[in-house]
C-alpha positions as CSV (number, residue, x, y, z in Angstrom):
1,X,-37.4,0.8,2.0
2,X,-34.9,-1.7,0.6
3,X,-34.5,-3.6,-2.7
4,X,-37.3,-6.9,-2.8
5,X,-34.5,-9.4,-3.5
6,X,-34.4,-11.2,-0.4
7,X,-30.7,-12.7,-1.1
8,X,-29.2,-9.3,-1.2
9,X,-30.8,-7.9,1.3
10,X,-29.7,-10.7,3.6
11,X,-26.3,-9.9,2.0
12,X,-26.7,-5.5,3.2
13,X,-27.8,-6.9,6.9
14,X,-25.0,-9.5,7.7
15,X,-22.9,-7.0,6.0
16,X,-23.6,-4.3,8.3
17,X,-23.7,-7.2,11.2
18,X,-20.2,-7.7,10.3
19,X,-18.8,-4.3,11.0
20,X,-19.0,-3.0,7.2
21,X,-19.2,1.0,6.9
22,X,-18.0,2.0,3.8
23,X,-19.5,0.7,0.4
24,X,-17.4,2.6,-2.9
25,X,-20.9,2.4,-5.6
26,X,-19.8,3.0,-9.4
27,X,-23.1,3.2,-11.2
28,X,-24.5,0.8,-13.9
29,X,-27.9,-1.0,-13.8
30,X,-27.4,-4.3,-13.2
31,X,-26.1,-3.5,-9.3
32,X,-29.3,-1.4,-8.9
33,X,-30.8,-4.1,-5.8
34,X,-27.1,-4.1,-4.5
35,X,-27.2,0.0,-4.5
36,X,-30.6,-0.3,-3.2
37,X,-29.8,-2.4,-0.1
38,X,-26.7,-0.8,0.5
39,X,-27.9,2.6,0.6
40,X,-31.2,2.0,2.9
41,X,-28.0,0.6,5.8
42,X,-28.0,4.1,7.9
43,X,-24.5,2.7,9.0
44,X,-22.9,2.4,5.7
45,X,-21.5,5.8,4.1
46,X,-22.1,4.8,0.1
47,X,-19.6,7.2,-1.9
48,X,-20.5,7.0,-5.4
49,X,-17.4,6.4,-7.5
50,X,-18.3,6.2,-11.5
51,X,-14.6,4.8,-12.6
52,X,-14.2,1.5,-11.8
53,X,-10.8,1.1,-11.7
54,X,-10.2,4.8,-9.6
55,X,-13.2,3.3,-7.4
56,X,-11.1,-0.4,-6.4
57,X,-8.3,2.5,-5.4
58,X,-10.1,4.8,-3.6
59,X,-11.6,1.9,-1.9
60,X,-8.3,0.5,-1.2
61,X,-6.8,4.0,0.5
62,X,-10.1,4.3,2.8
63,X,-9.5,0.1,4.0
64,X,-5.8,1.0,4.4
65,X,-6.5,3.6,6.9
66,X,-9.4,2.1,8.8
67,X,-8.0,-1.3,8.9
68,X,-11.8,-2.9,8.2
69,X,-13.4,-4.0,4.7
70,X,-14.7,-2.0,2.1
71,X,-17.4,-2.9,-0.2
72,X,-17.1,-1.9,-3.7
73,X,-20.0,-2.6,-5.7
74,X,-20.3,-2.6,-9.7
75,X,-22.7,-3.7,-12.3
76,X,-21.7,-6.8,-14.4
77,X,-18.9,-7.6,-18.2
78,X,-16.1,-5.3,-18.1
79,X,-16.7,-3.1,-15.0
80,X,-15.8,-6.0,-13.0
81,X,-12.8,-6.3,-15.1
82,X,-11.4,-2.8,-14.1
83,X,-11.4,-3.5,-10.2
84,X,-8.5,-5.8,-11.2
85,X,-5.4,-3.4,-10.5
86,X,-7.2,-2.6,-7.2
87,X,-7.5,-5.8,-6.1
88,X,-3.9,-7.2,-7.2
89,X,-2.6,-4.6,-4.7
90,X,-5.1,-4.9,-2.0
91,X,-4.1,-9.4,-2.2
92,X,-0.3,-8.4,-1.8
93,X,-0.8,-6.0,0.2
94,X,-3.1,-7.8,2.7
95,X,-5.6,-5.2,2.4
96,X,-9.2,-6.4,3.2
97,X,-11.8,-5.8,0.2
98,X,-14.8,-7.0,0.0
99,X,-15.8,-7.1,-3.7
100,X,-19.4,-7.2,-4.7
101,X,-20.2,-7.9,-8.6
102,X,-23.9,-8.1,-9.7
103,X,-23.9,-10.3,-12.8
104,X,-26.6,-11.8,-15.0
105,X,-28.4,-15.6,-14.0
106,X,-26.0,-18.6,-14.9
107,X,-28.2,-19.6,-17.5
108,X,-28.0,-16.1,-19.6
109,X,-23.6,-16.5,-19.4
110,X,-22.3,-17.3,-23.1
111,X,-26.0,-16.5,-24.8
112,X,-24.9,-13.2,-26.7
113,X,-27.1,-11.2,-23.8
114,X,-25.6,-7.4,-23.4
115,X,-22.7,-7.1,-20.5
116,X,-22.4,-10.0,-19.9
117,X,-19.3,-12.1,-19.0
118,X,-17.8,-15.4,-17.1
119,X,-17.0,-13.9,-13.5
120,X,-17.0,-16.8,-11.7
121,X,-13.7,-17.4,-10.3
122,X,-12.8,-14.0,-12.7
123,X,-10.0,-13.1,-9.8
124,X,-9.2,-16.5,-8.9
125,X,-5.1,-15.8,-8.5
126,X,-5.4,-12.9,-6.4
127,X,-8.5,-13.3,-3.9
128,X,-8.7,-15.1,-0.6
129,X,-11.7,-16.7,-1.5
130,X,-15.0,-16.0,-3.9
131,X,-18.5,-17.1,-3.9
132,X,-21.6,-17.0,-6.0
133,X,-24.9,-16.3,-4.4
134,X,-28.0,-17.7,-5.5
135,X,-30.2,-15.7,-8.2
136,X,-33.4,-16.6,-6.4
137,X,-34.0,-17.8,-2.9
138,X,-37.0,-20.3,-4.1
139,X,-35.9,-22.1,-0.8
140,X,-35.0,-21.8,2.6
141,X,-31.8,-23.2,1.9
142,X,-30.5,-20.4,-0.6
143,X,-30.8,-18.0,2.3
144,X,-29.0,-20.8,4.5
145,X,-25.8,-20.6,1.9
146,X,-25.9,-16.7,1.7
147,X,-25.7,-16.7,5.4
148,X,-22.6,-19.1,5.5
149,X,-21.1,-17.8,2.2
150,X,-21.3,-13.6,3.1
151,X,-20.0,-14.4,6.8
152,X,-17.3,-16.9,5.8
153,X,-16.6,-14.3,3.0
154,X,-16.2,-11.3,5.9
155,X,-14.2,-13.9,8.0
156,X,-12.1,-14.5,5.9
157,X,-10.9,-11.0,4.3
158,X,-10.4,-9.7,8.2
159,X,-8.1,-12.6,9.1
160,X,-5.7,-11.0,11.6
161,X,-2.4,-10.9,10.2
162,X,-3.6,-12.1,6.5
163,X,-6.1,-9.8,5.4
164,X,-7.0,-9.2,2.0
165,X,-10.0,-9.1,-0.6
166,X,-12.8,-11.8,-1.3
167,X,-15.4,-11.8,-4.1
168,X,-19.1,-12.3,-3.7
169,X,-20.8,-12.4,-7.2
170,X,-24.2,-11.9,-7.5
171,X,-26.6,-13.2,-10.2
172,X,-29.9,-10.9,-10.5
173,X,-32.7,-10.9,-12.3
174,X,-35.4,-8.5,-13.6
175,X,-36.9,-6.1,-12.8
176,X,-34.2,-4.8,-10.8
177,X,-34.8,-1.5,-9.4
178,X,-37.6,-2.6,-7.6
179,X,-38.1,-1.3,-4.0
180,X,-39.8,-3.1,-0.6
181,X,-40.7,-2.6,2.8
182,X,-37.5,-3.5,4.9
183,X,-38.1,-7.2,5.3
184,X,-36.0,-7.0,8.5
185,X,-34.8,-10.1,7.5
186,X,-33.5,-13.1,10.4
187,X,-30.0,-14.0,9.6
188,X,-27.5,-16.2,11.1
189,X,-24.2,-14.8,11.4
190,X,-21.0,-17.0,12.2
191,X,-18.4,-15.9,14.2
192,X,-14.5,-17.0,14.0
193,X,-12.9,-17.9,17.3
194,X,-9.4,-15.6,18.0
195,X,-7.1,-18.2,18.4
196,X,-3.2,-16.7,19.8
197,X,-0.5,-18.9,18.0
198,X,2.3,-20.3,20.6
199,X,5.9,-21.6,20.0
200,X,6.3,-25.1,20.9
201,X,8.9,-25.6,24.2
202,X,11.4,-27.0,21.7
203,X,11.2,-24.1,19.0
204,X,11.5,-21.2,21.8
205,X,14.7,-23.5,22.7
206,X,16.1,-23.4,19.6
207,X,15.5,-20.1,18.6
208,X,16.7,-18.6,21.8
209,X,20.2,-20.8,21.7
210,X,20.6,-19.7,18.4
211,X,20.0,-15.7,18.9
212,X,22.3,-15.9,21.9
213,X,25.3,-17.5,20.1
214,X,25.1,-15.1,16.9
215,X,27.2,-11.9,17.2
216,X,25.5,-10.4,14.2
217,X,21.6,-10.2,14.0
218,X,20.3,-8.0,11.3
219,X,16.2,-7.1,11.6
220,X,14.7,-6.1,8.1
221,X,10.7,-4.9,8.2
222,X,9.3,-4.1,5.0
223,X,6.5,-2.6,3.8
224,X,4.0,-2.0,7.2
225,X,1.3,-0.6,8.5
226,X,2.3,2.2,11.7
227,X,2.6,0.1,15.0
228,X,3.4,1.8,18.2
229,X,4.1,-1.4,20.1
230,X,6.0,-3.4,17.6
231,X,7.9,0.2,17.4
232,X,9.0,-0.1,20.8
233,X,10.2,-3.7,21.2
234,X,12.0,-2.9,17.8
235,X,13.6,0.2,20.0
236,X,14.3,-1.7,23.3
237,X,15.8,-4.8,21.1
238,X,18.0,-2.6,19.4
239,X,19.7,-1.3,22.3
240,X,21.4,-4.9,22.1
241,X,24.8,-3.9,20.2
242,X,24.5,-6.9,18.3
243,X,21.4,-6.4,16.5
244,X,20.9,-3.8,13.8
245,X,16.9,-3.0,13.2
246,X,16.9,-2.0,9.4
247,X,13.7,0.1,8.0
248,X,12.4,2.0,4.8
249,X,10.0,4.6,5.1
250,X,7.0,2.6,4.3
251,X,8.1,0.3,7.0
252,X,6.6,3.6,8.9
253,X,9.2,2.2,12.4
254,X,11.3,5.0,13.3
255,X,14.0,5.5,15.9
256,X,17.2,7.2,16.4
257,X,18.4,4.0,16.6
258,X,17.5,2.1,13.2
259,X,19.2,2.3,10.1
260,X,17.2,3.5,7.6
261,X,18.6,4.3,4.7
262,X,19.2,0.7,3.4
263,X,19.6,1.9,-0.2
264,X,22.7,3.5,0.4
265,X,24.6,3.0,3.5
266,X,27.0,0.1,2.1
267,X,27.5,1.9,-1.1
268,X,31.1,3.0,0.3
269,X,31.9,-0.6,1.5
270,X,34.2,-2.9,-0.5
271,X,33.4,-6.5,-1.4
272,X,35.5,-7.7,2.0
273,X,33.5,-5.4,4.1
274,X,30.3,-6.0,2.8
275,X,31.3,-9.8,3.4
276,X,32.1,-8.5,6.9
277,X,29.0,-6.9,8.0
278,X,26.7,-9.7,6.4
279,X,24.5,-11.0,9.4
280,X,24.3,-14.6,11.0
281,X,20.7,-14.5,11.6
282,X,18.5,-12.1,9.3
283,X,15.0,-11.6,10.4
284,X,12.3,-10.3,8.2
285,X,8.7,-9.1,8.6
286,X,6.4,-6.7,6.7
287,X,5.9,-6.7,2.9
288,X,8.0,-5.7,0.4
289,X,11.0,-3.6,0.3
290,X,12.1,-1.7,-2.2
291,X,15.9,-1.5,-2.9
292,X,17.0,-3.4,-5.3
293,X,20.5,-2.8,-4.2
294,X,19.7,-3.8,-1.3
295,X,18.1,-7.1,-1.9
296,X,21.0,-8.2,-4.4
297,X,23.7,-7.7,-1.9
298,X,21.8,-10.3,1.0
299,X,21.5,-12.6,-2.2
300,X,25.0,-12.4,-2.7
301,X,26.3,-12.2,1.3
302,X,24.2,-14.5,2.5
303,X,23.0,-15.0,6.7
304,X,23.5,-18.3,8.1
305,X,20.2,-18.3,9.0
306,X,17.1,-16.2,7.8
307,X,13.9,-16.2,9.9
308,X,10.7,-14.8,8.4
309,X,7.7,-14.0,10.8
310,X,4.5,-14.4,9.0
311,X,1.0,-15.2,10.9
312,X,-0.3,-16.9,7.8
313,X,3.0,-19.1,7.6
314,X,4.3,-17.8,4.2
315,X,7.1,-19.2,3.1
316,X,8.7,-15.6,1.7
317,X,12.4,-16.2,0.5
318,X,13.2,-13.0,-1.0
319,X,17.3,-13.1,-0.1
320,X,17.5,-17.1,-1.2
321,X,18.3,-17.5,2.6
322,X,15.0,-19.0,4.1
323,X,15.2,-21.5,6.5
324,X,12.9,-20.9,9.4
325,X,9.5,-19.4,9.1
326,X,7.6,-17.9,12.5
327,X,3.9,-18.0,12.4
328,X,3.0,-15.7,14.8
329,X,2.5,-12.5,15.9
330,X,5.2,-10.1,15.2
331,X,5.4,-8.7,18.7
332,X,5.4,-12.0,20.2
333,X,8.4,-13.0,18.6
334,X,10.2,-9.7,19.6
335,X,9.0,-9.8,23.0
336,X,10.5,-13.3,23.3
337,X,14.0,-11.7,22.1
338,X,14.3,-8.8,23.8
339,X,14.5,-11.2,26.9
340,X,17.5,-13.2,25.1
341,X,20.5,-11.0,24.3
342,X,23.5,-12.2,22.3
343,X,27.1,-12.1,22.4
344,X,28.4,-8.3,22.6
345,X,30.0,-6.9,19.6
346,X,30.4,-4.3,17.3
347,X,28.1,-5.2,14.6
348,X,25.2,-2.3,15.6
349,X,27.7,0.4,15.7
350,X,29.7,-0.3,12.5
351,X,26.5,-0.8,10.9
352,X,25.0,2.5,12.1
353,X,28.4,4.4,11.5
354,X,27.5,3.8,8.0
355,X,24.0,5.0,7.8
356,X,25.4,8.5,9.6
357,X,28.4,8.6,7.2
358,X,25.6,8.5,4.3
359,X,23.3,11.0,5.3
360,X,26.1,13.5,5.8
361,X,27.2,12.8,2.5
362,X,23.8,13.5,1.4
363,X,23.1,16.7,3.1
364,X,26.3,17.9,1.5
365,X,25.8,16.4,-1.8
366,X,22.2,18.3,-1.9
367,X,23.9,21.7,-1.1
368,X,26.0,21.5,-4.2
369,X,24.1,20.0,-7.1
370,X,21.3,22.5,-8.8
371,X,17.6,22.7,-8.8
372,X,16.5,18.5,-9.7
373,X,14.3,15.8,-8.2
374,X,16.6,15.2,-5.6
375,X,16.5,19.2,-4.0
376,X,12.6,19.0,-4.8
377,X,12.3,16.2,-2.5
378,X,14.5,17.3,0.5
379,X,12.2,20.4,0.2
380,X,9.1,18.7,0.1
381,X,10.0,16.9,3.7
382,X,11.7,20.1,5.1
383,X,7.9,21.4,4.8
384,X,5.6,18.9,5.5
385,X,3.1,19.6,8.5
386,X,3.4,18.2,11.3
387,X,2.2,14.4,11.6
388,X,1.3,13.8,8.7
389,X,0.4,11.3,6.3
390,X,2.6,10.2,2.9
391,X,1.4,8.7,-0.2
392,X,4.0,8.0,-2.6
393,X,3.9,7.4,-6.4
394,X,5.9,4.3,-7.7
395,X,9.3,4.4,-9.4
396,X,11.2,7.4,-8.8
397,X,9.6,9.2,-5.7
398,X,9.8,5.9,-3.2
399,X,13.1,5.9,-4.2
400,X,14.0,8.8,-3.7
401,X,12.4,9.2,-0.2
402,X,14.1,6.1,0.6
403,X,17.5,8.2,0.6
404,X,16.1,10.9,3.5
405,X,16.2,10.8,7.5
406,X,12.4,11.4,7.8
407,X,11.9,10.6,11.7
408,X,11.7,14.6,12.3
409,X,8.9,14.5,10.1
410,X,6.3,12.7,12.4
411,X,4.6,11.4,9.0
412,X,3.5,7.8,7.8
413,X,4.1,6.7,4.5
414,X,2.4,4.5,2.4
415,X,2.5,3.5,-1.1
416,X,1.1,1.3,-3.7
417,X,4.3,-1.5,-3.4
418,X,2.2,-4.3,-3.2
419,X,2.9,-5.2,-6.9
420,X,4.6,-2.0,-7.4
421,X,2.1,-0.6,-10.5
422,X,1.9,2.7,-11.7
423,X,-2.1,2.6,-11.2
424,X,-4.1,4.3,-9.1
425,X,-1.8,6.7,-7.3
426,X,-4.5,9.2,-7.2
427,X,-7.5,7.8,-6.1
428,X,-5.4,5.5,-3.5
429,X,-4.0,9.0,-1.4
430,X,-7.8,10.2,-2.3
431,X,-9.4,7.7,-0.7
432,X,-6.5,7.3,2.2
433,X,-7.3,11.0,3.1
434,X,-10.9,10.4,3.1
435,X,-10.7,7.6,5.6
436,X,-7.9,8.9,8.3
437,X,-9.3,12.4,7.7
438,X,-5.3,13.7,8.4
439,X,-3.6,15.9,5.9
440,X,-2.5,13.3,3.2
441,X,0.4,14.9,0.6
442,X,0.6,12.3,-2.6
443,X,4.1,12.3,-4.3
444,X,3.8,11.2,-7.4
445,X,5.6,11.5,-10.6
446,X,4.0,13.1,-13.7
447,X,3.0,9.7,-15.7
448,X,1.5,8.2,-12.8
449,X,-0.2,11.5,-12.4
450,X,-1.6,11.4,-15.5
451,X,-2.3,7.8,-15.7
452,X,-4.8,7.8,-12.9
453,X,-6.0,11.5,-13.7
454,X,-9.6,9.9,-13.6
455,X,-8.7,9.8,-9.5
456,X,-9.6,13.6,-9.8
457,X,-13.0,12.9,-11.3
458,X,-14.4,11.8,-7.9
459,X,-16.7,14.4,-5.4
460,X,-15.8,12.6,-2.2
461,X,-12.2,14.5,-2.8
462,X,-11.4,15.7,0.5
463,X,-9.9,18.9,1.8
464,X,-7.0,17.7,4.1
465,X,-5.6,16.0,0.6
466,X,-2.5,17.3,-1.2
467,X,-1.0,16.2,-4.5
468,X,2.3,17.2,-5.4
469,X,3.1,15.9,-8.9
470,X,6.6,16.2,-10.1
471,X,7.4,16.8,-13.9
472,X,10.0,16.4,-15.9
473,X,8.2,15.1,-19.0
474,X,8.5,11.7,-18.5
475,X,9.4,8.3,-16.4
476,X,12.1,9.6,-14.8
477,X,13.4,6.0,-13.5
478,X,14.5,5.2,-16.9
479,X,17.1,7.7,-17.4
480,X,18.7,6.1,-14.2
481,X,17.9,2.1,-14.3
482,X,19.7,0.5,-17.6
483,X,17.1,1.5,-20.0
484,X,19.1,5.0,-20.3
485,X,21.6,3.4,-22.6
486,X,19.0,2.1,-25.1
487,X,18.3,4.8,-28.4
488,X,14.6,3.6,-28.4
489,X,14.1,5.6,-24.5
490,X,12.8,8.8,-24.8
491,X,10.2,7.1,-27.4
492,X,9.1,4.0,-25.6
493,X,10.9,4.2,-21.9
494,X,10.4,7.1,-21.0
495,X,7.5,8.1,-22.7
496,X,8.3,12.0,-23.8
497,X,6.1,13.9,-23.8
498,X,4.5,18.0,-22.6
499,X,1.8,17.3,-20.7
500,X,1.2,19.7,-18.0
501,X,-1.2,18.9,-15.0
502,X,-3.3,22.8,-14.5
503,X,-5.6,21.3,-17.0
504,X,-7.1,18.9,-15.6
505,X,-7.4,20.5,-12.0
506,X,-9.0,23.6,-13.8
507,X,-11.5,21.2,-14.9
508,X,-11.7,19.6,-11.5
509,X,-12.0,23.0,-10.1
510,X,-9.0,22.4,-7.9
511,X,-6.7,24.8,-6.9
512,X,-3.7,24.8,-8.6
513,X,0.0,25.6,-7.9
514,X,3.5,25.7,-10.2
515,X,6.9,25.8,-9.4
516,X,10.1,26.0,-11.3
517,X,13.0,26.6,-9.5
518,X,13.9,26.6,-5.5
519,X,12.2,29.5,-4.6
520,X,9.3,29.4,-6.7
521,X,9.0,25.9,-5.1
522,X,9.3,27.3,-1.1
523,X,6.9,29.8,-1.8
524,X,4.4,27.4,-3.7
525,X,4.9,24.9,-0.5
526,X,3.3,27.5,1.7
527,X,0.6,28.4,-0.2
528,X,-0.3,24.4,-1.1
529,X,-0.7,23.6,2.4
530,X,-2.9,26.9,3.6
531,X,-6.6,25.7,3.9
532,X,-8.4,25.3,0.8
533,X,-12.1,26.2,1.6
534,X,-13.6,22.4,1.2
535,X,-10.9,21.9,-1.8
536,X,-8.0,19.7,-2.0
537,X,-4.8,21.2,-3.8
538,X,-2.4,20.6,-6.6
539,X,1.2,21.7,-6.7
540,X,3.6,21.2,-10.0
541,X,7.2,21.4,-9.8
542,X,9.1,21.1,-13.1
543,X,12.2,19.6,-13.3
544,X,14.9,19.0,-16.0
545,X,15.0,15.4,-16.8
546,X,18.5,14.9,-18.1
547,X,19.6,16.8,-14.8
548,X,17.8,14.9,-12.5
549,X,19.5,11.4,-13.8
550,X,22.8,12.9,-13.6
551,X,22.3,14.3,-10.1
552,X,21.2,10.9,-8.7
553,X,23.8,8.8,-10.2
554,X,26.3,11.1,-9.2
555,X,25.0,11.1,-5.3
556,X,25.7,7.1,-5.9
557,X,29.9,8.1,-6.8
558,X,30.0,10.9,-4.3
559,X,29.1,8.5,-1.2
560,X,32.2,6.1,-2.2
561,X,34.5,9.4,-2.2
C-alpha cells in the first residue's frame, strides 16, 4: 500500500530510482502522503526525527558520511522554517540534501488557513535549485513535469564536485492520509552524462612554465572530505623541496610531511621572515579554513600568484590574491604537477622546521601549565580509539584541535565550518555515527551542547556515538578573542551561566560520565569508550574558565620565546 496521490508517489519511485536510502521524517499532518509513500519504498530506511531543526542536522551528518542525498521530509508554516540552519551548512558545505516540504494548494497561501506560509522560493539564497510540484495530476502533463522536476532536482544536488541541497515543495490536498494499492506507477527518469573537464594545450603550458620557475609553492586544502588518492599525490608532490602542502585537521590529509599546524607555526617569525617565507604561487582547494591568524597573514604577504581548484569554477578569493581559477578535478591538477617540478630550494624545509619547532613548544608548554582546556584536549586525542571518527563543536574546540599533531591518531574530523554556527552540533555527530556506523566522539563545548540538546531527543541514537562536552560555564572563545576586554562579557559574550549536562542524559537515559581534574578525566576516558549495551555515552569535563584563557594566550607568548 502507498499514499493515492499519484504526484507523490511518482516523486517515492523516481526517488528510490535515483539511489535515495535515507528519508529523516519529523511528524505533522500535512506530509502524511509524503510519509506514506516514503515508508511503503522497502529500500528507504525512514528514521523519524520530531525536531525539525535537530532532523536537517542529523540528516546532514548521515549525507556527509555516505556521500548520497538524504530526504528530509516535514509538514508545511514554520517546520519548514527550522530546516534552515541545516541547510545553510549543507549549501556551503556542498552536502547533498534533498528537501521535501508538503505545503497547502497555491490558492489557500495568504487566506488566514492554519500553518500555512509562502515557501516558494523560502530558501532561495542557499539551495541549488527548488521546484513546486503540482497539487493534482488532472493531466498527463503534471506527471510529465514531476518526472523532469524530481530527476533534475536529484541531478542536480549529486553534482560531482558541487553537491549540495535542492527543494521540492509539495502542495497537497485533503484527505491526506489516504492509502492505495501501489500504483506501480511508469516514470521517466533522466540521467546526466559524466563529462571529465580537460585543460586546454595553452593553460597546461602556462601553468606548468609558471610552477617550474617558482622556488616557493605553498598548497593550502581546507575544509575536506577523507581522500586516499588526493592524499597521496599531495605526499608524492611534497617530496619536491619547493612546495610546502599545508592542512588543518578537517582538511582530514595527513603525512609526515605536511605542515599542519597552520595556526601557529609562524607565530615565532618576525615581519622580514614572514615576508621571507610568503609563497610565489599559493594553491587552494577544499572549503574553509579556520585560522584567522592565518588567513590575515596571506592577506598581508601576498603570493604572486594564487590558484584555486574548484570543479564548479568558484571564484573563491579568500587571501585577496586570486588570479587563476582551475575547474577540475582536484587530483587532475596534482597529477599534472607532480610531473613538473620547480626550481630546488629551501622553502619546504624552513617551512617545516617551523611546524616541528611549534609542536615541541607545545608538548612542553602542556607539561607545565595546570588542569584547562588545552590539557583536556591533548588527553582527549592521547585516547581516542583507533580510526576513528571526530566531530567537533565550533569556536573553541576546532581551535584548539587545530594546535595538535593528530596523524597518530588514524581519525577523520569533521565539523560544522560551513558557516561556522553554533547549531546542531549534536544531532550532526548523531546522525554522522548513524550513517558510517564507526565510533564517532563529538567535541563540543558546553553552549553548543546545550543549544542543540534537542539532538539527544532522537531514538535512532546510535551506540558507536560519543559526546564529550567541555564546561567551563560559558563560550569560552570570548575570554580569548577581543570580547575579553569588554565589562558587558560574562553577561552577554560569554553567556555565564551553571548549567550542567547529567540532566538531560538522565532524561535521555544515557550513560553519563564527569571529570574534574587530570585523573578523574583518564579514568572517565576509559570508561566512556567501554561498550555501552545499545547506548551511546556522555562524558563532562569541567574546566576553569578564567584558566583556560590564560593558558591559551600564554601558549601564543611561550612559542615566540
Amino acid at each position: 500500500m502507498s499514499t493515492n496521490k499519484p504526484i507523490v508517489n511518482v516523486l517515492a519511485k523516481l526517488a528510490v530510482a535515483k539511489g535515495l536510502r535515507h528519508a529523516v521524517i519529523s511528524s505533522g499532518s500535512r506530509n502524511a502522503p509524503i510519509v506514506i509513500a516514503f515508508d511503503a519504498e522497502k529500500k528507504v530506511e525512514c528514521l523519524s526525527v520530531i525536531d525539525e531543526r535537530s532532523a536537517g542536522f542529523f540528516a546532514l551528518g548521515i549525507a556527509q558520511q555516505t556521500n548520497s542525498p538524504v530526504a528530509l521530509i516535514c509538514t508545511s508554516g514554520s517546520a519548514v522554517l527550522n530546516y534552515a540552519p541545516a541547510i545553510v551548512e549543507a549549501y556551503y558545505q556542498k552536502i547533498p540534501l534533498l528537501i521535501l516540504t508538503a505545503d497547502r494548494p497555491t490558492e489557500w497561501i495568504d487566506q488566514d488557513d492554519g500553518q500555512t506560509i509562502k515557501q516558494t522560493g523560502i530558501f532561495a539564497s542557499y539551495i541549488k535549485t527548488s521546484f513546486t510540484l503540482p497539487a493534482d495530476a488532472n493531466h498527463a502533463d503534471e506527471l510529465w513535469y514531476t518526472e523532469r522536476a524530481v530527476s533534475e532536482a536529484f541531478n542536480i544536488a549529486n553534482e560531482k564536485g558541487d553537491e549540495g541541497p535542492v527543494h521540492i515543495n509539495i502542495p497537497l490536498r485533503e484527505p491526506l492520509y489516504v492509502e492505495a494499492k501501489d500504483m506501480q506507477s511508469r516514470f521517466k527518469n533522466i540521467e546526466v552524462a559524466a563529462v571529465t573537464k580537460k585543460l586546454s594545450d595553452k593553460a597546461e603550458k602556462e601553468i606548468i612554465s609558471a610552477w617550474q620557475k617558482a622556488s616557493k609553492k605553498m598548497i593550502i586544502c581546507g575544509l575536506h572530505k577523507p581522500d586516499k588518492e588526493l592524499n597521496t599525490l599531495l605526499s608524492k608532490l611534497a617530496d619536491d623541496v619547493s612546495v610546502v602542502v599545508m592542512t588543518e585537521c578537517t582538511s582530514n590529509l595527513f603525512d609526515a610531511k605536511f605542515v599542519n599546524t597552520i595556526d601557529g607555526y609562524f607565530e615565532s617569525l618576525t615581519d622580514s621572515e614572514k615576508d621571507e617565507l610568503k609563497p610565489e604561487i599559493l594553491i587552494t582547494l577544499g572549503g574553509p579554513v579556520t585560522t584567522k591568524k592565518f588567513k590575515a597573514y596571506l592577506r598581508k604577504y601576498k603570493p604572486n600568484e594564487h590558484w584555486h581548484i574548484s570543479a564548479s569554477s568558484s571564484h573563491i578569493d579568500t587571501y585577496q590574491s586570486l588570479t587563476r581559477v582551475l575547474p577540475l578535478d582536484e587530483k587532475e591538477v596534482f597529477a599534472l604537477l607532480i610531473k613538473s617540478k620547480g626550481k630546488s630550494s629551501g622553502y619546504a624545509d624552513d617551512v617545516s622546521a617551523l611546524n616541528t619547532y611549534a609542536l615541541k613548544k607545545l608538548d612542553a608548554y602542556c607539561k607545565q601549565v595546570p588542569f584547562s582546556d588545552l590539557k583536556v584536549f591533548q588527553a582527549i586525542f592521547n585516547n581516542l580509539p583507533a580510526n576513528s571518527d571526530v566531530q567537533l563543536g565550533n569556536s573553541t574546540p576546532i581551535r584548539y584541535t587545530s594546535l595538535f599533531n593528530l596523524i597518530k591518531t588514524g581519525a577523520h574530523f569533521y565539523s560544522n565550518r560551513g558557516v561556522s554556527g553554533i547549531d546542531g552540533s549534536v544531532s550532526t555527530a548523531a546522525g554522522a555515527a548513524y550513517g558510517s556506523g564507526k565510533m564517532t566522539t563529538l567535541i563540543t563545548g558546553d553552549l553548543a551542547f546545550f543549544y542543540d540538546s534537542n539532538g539527544l531527543w532522537n531514538k535512532h541514537l546510535p551506540e558507536n556515538l560519543r559526546v564529550i562536552v567541555i564546561n567551563n560555564s560559558g563560550g569560552g572563545i570570548f575570554r580569548i578573542i577581543d570580547s575579553r576586554d569588554t565589562p558587558l562579557l560574562e553577561e552577554y559574550f560569554e553567556a555565564k551561566h551553571e548549567m550542567k549536562a547529567e540532566p538531560f542524559a538522565k532524561a535521555y537515559n544515557i550513560p553519563y560520565y564527569s571529570a574534574g581534574n587530570e585523573k578523574e578525566l583518564e579514568k572517565g576516558l576509559v570508561q566512556f569508550y567501554k561498550p555501552q549495551k545499545g547506548k551511546p555515552a556522555i562524558l563532562e569535563v569541567f574546566t576553569p574558565n578564567k584558566i583556560n584563557a590564560e593558558v591559551l594566550l600564554g601558549y601564543n607568548k611561550f612559542l615566540k620565546k
